[in-house]
N, C-alpha and C positions, 0 to 999 in steps of 0.2 A: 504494500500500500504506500504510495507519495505522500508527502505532507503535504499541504494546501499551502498553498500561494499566502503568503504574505502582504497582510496590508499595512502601510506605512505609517509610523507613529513617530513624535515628535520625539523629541531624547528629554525636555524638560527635567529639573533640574531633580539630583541624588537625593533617593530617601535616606532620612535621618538616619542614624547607626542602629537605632533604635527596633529596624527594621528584621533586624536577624532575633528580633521578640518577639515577631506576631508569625500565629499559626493558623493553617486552615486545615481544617477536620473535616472528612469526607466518611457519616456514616452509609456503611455497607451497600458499596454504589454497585449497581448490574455490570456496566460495560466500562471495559479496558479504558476505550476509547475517550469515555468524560474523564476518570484519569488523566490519562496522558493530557488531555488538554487542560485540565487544570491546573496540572504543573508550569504548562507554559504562558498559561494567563496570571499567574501569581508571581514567575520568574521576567517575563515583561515588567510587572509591577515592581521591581526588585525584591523580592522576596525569596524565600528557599523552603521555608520551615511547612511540609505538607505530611499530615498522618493521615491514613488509611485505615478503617475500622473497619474487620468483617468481611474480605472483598468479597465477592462471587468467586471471582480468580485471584487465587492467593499467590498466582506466578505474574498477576499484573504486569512487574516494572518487564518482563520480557515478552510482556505483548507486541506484534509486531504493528497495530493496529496504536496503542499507550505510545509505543516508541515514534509512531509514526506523527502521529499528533502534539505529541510535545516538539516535535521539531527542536532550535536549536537549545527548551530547557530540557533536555536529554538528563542531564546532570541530576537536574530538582527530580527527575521522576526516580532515578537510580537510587538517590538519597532519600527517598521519601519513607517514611514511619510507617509499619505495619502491628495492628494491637489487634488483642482481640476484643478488648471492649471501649468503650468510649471513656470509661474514667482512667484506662491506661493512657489513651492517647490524650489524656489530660493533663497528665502528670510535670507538675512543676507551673501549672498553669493557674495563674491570681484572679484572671478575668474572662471569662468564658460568654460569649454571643452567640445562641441559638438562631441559627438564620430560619424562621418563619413567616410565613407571610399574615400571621391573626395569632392574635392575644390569647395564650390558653387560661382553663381556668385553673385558678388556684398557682399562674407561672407569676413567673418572674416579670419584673417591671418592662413590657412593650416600648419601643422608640421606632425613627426612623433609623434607616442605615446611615445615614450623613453625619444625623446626632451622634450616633453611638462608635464613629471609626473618628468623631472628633475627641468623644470622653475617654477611649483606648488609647490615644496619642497624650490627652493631658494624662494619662492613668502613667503610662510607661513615662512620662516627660519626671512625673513624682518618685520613679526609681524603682517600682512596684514590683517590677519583675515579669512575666511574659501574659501576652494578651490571647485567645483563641477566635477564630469565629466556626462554627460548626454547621453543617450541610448533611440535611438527612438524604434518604434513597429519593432515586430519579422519580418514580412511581407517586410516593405518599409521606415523602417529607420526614420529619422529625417523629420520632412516638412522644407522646408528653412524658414517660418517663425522662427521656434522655435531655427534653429541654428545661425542666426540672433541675436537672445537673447545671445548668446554665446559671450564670448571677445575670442575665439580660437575655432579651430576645428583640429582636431587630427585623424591620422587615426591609425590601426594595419598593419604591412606589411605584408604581406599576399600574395599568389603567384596568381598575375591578374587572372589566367584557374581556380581558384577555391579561390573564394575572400572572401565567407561569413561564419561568424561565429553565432554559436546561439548564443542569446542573454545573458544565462549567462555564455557562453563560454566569450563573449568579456569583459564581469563583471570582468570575473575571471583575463583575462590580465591584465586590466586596475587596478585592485587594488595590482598583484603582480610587476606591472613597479614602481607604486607608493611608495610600500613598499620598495621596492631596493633603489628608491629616496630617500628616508626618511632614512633609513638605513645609505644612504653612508654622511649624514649632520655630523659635528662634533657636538659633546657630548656637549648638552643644546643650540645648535643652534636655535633650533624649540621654545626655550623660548624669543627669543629675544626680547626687548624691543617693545611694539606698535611701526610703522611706526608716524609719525609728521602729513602724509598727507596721509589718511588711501584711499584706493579706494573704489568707487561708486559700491555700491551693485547695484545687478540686478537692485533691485526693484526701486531704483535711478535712473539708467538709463532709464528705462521702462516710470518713471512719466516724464524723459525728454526729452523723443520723444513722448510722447501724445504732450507738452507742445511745443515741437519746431513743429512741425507739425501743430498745430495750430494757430501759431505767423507766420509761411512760408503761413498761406492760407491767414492770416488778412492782411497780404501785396502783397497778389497780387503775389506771387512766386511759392505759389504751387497747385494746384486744384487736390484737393481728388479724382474728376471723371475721369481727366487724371495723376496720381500719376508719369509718368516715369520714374520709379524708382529711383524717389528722396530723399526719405526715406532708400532704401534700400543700396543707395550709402551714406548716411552719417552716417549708422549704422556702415557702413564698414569701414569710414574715424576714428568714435570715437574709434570703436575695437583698430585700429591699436595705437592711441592718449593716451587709458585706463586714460580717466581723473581722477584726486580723487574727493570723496567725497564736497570738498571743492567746487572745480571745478567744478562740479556738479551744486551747488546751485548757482553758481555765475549765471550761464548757464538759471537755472529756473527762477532766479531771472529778467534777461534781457528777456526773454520769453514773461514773465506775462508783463513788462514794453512797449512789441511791442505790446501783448494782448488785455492789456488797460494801454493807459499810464498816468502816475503818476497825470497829473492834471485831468483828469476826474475821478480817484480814491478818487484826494483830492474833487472834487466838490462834488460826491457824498457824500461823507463824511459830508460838510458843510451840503448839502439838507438833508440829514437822522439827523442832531443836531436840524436843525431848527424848 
């Protein structure tokens, strides 16, 4: 298969350094092909950082059809992240963007895409650490589980009578809003010193709703078999909260203490010396 003809794009000026911080998350795409091409609409963009969730074809980067469509970002596709679940391809990741086109219930706080590849730019400009934006299957999008995982969801405006884009069409948006972001930061913004109170990776928050979920059922507040959406409403409450890191552990910390608390921690302790 040939690569497609080349259309001609301006060189407009280097994204920010900041740039080797934002990732695009591709959940469990059908074909090779939006692959490949979404590596090379994210490597036009200057960008590198692409993970793969799930593929259909888990031999992707040697598709000939992936290879053919990425054209000259061959590299970004060879490089690209393969997980098997979405909170892996999350990992080390502070701000995560649910690309949707409609507000779920009980999700995370809805924006456009403009606003939110603007407040990912001021986020990283603060030191924060790495940005995501996430892209469900070609078919049916995101599951709310997985946008859930998201501290945002974000949509493209698009004209409602004709609302969908392929999938590495939407790639391609999302990394050229980003780059404008990044772009309009002043000069060494994006180095800025670490944040003091860095924020809760995914993978943080993940281990603290295992954790609070199972200190809400050891008291008697939440039962697994009737869930009513109580989980799902204080995914929505931290979204809006974005604890830090810090904040975080304080959090797992009181979890484990409702869990098991402290004196029968210490008692076992004594019984396992003796």
């Amino acid at each position: 298969m040939q690569a497609p003809d080349s259309i001609g794009t301006g060189s407009g000026p280097e994204p920010a350094p900041a740039a080797g911080r934002v990732r695009f998350v591709l959940v469990e795409p059908s074909h090779c092909g939006n692959i490949g091409a979404a590596a090379r609409a994210i490597r036009t963009m200057g960008f590198r950082g692409l993970s793969v969730v799930a593929p259909r074809e888990p031999a992707y980067r040697e598709s000939a059809e992936a290879v053919a469509l990425a054209a000259n970002a061959a590299g970004a596709l060879r490089g690209s992240g393969s997980h098997a679940t979405v909170v892996e391809a999350l990992d080390g990741v502070g701000l995560a963007f649910a690309m949707t086109g409609y507000p779920r219930e009980y999700g995370p706080p809805h924006r456009p895409l403009r606003e939110s590849a603007l407040r990912a730019a001021d986020w990283l400009r603060q030191g924060h650490g790495t940005v995501a934006f996430v892209f469900g299957t070609e078919r049916s999008g995101l599951t709310n589980r997985d946008v859930l995982r998201c501290h945002a969801s974000c949509a493209i405006p698009a004209d409602p009578a004709c609302g969908s884009l392929n999938l590495a069409q939407a790639v391609q948006v999302a990394a050229y809003e980003m780059r404008c972001a990044l772009s309009a930061l002043p000069s060494g913004a994006a180095q800025a010193p670490a944040a003091s109170e860095p924020a809760a990776t995914v993978e943080t928050v993940e281990r603290l709703f295992a954790a609070l979920e199972q200190a809400l059922t050891a008291i008697g507040f939440h039962d697994p078999q009737r869930p009513m959406h109580t989980m799902a409403r204080l995914r929505s409450l931290f979204a809006r909260a974005a604890p830090s890191a810090a904040e975080a552990d304080l959090l797992l910390g009181i979890c484990a203490a409702i869990i098991e608390p402290k004196r029968l921690r210490a008692g076992r302790k004594r019984g396992e010396s003796s």
